[in-house]
N, C-alpha and C positions, 0 to 999 in steps of 0.2 A: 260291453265291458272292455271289450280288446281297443275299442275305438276313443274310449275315455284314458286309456293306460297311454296311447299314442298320442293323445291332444296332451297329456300331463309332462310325457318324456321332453314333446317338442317344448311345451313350456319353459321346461325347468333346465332344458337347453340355451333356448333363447337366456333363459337372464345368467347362467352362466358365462357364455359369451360374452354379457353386458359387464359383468364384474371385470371380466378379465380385461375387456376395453377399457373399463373405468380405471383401474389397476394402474395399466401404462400411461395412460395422461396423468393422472398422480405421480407416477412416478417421473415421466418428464417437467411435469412443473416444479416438485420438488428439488429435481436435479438446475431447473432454471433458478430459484429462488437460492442456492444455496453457489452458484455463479453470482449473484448477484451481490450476496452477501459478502463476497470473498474481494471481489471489486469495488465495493463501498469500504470495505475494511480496511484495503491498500490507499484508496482515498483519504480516509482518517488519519491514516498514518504518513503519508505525504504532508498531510497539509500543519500535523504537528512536527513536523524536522525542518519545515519550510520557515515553519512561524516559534522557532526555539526564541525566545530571549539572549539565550546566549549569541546569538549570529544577527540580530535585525540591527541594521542601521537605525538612527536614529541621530538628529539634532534637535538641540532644545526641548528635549524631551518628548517630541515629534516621530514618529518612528515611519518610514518609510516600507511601503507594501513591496514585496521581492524583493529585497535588498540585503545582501551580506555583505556586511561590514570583513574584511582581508586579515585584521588583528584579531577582530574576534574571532574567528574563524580558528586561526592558528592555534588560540590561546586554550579553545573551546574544543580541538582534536584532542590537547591533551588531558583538556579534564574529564573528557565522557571516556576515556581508556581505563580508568583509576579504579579501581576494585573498588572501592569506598561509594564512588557513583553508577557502579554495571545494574544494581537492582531500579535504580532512580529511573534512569535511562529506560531498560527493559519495561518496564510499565510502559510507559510510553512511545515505544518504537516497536517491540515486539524481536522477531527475528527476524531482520532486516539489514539489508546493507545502504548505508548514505555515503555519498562521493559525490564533492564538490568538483564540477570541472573549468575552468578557464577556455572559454574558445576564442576570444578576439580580446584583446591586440595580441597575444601571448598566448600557448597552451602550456595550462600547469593541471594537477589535478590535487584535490585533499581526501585524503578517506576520514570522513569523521566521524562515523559508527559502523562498526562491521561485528555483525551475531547474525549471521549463517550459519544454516543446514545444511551437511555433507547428503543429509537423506530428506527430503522434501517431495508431496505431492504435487504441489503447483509453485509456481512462481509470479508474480505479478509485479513488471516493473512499471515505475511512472516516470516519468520524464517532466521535471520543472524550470522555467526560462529564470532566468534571475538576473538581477543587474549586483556584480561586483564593486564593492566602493572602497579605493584605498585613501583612507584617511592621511597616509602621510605625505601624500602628492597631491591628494583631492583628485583624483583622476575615479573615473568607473570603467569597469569592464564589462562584456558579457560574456554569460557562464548560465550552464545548466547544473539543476541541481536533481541527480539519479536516484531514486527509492528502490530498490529490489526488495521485497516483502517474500519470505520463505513460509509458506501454509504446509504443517503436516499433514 
């Protein structure tokens, strides 16, 4: 009897053990998949600030891949600022901050959405190469175009 209560103890030890192993890997995958999540999600939102209508270059109806048009640009800081457009925006960008910058010939920068967190768990910035085109010279620049993504 004493020898079947001690084969049962170890038993029921062992898959204890096993749970609590199981537990932790659960719980690390978890925590990897929900990293993951958070990085694809800054991704999304990079690649719709990147790809606005209001900012793509475009001739003949053509529209040119990384390209900000310099008018639009300007014209397009002051309409996503406009109370009228903050909910439009927010779908789409989330809380997040976009800043156009100018690095060659010139450095200039634009801030054209900023809804930042004072308080925020993670931050995830991305970094986008862009060609500047100013229409009134026909000249281009390059310039990156910065995402900061604020996750509660």
């Amino acid at each position: 009897m004493l020898e079947t209560i001690a084969v049962l103890f170890i038993f029921f030890l062992l898959i204890v053990i096993g749970f609590v192993f199981y537990a932790k890997v659960l719980k690390g995958n978890i925590e990897l998949q929900k990293e993951e999540s958070m990085q694809l999600n800054a991704i999304e939102v990079a690649q719709r600030a990147s790809s606005l209508p209001e900012l793509q270059c475009s001739e003949d109806n053509i529209v040119s891949d990384n390209c900000i048009d310099l008018l639009k640009l300007e014209a397009a800081s002051e309409i996503i600022v406009k109370p009228e457009n903050e909910i439009f925006y927010y779908d789409r960008l989330l809380f997040s901050k976009i800043t156009v910058n100018e690095i060659y010939p010139d450095e200039k920068e634009w801030s054209l959405y900023d809804k930042s967190l004072d308080e925020f768990s993670n931050k995830i910035v991305t970094n986008i190469p862009i060609s500047l085109f100013d229409p009134v010279n026909n000249k281009n620049a390059f310039g990156v175009m910065t995402v900061t993504l604020f996750l509660k």
